[in-house]
C-alpha positions as CSV (number, residue, x, y, z in Angstrom):
1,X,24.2,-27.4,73.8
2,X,20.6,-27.1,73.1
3,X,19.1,-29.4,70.6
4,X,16.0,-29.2,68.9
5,X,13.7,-31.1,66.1
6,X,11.6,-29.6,63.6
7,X,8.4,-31.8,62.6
8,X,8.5,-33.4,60.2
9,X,5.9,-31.9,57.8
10,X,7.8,-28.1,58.5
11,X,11.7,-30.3,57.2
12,X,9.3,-31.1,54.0
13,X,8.4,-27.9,53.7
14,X,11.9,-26.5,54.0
15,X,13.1,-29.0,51.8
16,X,10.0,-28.3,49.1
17,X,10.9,-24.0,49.1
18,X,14.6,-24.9,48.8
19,X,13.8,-27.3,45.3
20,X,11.8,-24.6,44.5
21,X,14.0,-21.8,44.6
22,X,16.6,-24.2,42.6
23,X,14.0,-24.2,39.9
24,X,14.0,-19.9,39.6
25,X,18.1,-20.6,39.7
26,X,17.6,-22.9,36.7
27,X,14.9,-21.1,35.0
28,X,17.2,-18.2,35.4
29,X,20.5,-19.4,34.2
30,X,18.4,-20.9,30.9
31,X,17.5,-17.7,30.0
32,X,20.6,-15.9,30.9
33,X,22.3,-18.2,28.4
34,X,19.6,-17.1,25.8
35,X,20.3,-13.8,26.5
36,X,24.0,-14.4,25.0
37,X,22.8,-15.6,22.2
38,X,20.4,-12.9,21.1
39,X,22.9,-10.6,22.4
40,X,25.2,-12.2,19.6
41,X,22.8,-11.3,16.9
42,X,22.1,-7.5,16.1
43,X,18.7,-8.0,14.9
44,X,17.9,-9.4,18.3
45,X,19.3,-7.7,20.8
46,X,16.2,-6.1,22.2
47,X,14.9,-9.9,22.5
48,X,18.4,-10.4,24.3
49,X,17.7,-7.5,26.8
50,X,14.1,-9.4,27.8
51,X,16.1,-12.6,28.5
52,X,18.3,-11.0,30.9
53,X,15.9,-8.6,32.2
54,X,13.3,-12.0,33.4
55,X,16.9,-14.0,34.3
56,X,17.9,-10.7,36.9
57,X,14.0,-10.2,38.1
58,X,14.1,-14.6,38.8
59,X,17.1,-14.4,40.7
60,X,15.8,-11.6,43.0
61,X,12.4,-13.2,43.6
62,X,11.8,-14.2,47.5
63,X,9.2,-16.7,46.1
64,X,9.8,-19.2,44.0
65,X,8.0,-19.5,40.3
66,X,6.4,-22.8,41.0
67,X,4.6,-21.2,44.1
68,X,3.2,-18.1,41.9
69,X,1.8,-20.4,39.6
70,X,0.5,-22.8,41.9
71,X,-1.4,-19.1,43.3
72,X,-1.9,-17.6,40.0
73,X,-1.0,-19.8,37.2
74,X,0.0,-18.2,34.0
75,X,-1.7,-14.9,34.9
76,X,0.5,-14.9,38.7
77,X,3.4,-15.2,36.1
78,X,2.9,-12.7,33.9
79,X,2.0,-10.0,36.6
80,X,5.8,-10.2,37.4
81,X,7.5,-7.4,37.0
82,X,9.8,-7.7,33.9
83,X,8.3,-10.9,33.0
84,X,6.9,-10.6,29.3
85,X,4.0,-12.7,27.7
86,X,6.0,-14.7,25.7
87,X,8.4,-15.2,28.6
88,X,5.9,-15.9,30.8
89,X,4.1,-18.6,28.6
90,X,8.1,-20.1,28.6
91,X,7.9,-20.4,32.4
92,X,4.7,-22.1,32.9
93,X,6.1,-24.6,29.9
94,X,9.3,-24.9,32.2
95,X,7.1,-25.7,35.2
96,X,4.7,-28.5,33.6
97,X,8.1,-30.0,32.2
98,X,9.3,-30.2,35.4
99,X,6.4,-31.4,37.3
100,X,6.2,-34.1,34.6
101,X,9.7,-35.3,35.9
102,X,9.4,-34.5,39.4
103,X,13.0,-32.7,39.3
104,X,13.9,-29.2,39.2
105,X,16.7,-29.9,36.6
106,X,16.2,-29.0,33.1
């Protein structure tokens, strides 16, 4: 059997993208839940649909939100496709809350 190590530095980095990634999961199932409840109110559904829409466009990203706004900050955000202003400014919100705790649990 072949064994092999990774440096150290590349495990970090591994270990950093995977956190990162957890964060779009969160992010995601936050706004997924506020989707519901927009969904539950008629005069809101359209707000409702945004939720989901940002929650299904997080989930399919192949890079995680904290890395696109390290890159581009708010603006790197907002050029995401399905990722409205308001929404956006919501994320980078998300992102200093969490860099304030040094988590990726909301």
């Amino acid at each position: 059997m072949l064994f092999y190590c990774l440096p150290v530095s590349m495990l970090a980095n591994n270990i950093d993208q995977h956190l990162s990634l957890q964060f779009n999961q969160v992010i995601a199932d936050k706004f997924e839940r506020k989707a519901q409840i927009f969904f539950a109110d008629d005069k809101k559904k359209f707000r409702g649909l945004a939720y989901h829409k940002a929650a299904k466009t997080i989930r399919m990203l192949d890079r995680s939100l904290i890395d696109i706004y390290a890159s581009g900050w708010l603006v790197g955000i907002q050029k995401i496709d399905g990722i409205g202003n308001r929404i956006a400014h919501e994320i980078e919100t998300e992102i200093k809350k969490n860099k304030k705790r040094g988590s990726t649990s909301s």
